[in-house]
N, C-alpha and C positions, 0 to 999 in steps of 0.2 A: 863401810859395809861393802863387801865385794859384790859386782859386778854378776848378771846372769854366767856370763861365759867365765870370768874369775870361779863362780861359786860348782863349774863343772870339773875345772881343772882342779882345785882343792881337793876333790873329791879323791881325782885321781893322782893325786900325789900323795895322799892321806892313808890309811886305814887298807880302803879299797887296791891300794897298788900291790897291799903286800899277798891278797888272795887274785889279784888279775882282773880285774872289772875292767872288762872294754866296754865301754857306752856306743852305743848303732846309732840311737835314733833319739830325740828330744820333741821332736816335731806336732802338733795337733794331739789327741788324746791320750798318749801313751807317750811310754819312757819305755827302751828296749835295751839290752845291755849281754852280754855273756861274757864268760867267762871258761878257757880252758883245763878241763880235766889233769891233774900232774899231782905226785907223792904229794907236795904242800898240802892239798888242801885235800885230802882223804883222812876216813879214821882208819886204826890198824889194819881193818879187814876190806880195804882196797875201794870202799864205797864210799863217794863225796860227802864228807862231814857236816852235820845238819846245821853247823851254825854258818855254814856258808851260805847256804840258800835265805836262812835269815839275814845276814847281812847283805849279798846281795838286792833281796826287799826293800828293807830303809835304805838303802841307799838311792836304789833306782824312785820311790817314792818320797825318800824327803828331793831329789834333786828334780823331781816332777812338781814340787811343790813349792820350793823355794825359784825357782825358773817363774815360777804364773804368781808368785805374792812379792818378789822381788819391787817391783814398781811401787808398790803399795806403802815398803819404808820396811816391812813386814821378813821374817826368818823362818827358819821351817827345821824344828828337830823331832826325832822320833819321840811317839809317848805308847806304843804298842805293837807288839810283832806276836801274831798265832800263825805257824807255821804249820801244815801236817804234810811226812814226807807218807809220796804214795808209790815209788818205784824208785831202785837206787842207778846211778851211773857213776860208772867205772872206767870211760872214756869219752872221750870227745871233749866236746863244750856242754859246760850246761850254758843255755837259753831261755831268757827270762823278759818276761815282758809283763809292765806294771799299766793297770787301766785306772781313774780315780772313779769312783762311785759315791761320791758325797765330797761336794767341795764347799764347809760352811766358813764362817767368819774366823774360829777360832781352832777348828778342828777341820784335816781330809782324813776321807776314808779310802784307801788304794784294795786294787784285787793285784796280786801276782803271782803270774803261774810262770813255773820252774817246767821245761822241757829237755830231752836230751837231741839228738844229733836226727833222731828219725823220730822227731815232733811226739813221740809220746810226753805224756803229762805224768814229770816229777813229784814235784813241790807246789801246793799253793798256800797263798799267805795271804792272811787279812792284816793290813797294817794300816795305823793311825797315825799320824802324823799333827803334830800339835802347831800351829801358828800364832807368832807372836811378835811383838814392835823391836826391833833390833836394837840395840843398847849404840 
């Protein structure tokens, strides 16, 4: 099983590298992360494609997750993403920061809200995150 800091850098070599997930912060209650505006990750009409703000979520929330159950022996994959987008960006970074609001034995519940470059509110997502014993 990899390592807290192995299970960051997967992240970012994974999946996450191909839409740009820079991770900020890991530290005390929150996971903080963003990612740069560019054609990749837009739909036609120049506005940030809404399954990036979802995957930015699970990602920033299962690696909130798996960082605090790691010791345990314990894995952390997504089992739930509701996203609702509430303003679109078309530049900058989007800016995302994941807070957990239930953290039970076998289930976390994460909030994360999606902002643009002048702190208004994107995207928020309610995502669950399932934990489980590591094979």
């Amino acid at each position: 099983m990899a390592s807290p800091l192995e299970t960051i850098e997967q992240y970012a070599s994974g999946f996450d590298a191909l839409f740009g997930l820079e991770v900020l912060d890991t530290e005390g209650e929150h996971v903080s992360a963003r990612v740069k505006v560019r054609p990749e990750v837009c739909q036609p009409y120049g506005l940030v494609h809404g399954g990036v703000y979802a995957s930015i979520a699970e990602s920033l929330a299962s690696i909130g997750t798996a960082l605090s159950v790691f010791d345990q022996g314990k894995l952390a994959v997504g089992l739930s993403n509701a996203t609702s987008f509430l303003r679109p960006i078309t530049e900058g970074h989007i800016n995302a920061t994941a807070v957990p609001v239930h953290r039970g034995r076998s289930t976390w519940v994460w909030d994360v809200e999606c902002s643009d470059d002048q702190g208004r509110r994107c995207a928020l997502t309610r995502m669950t995150i399932a934990v489980r014993d590591a094979r």
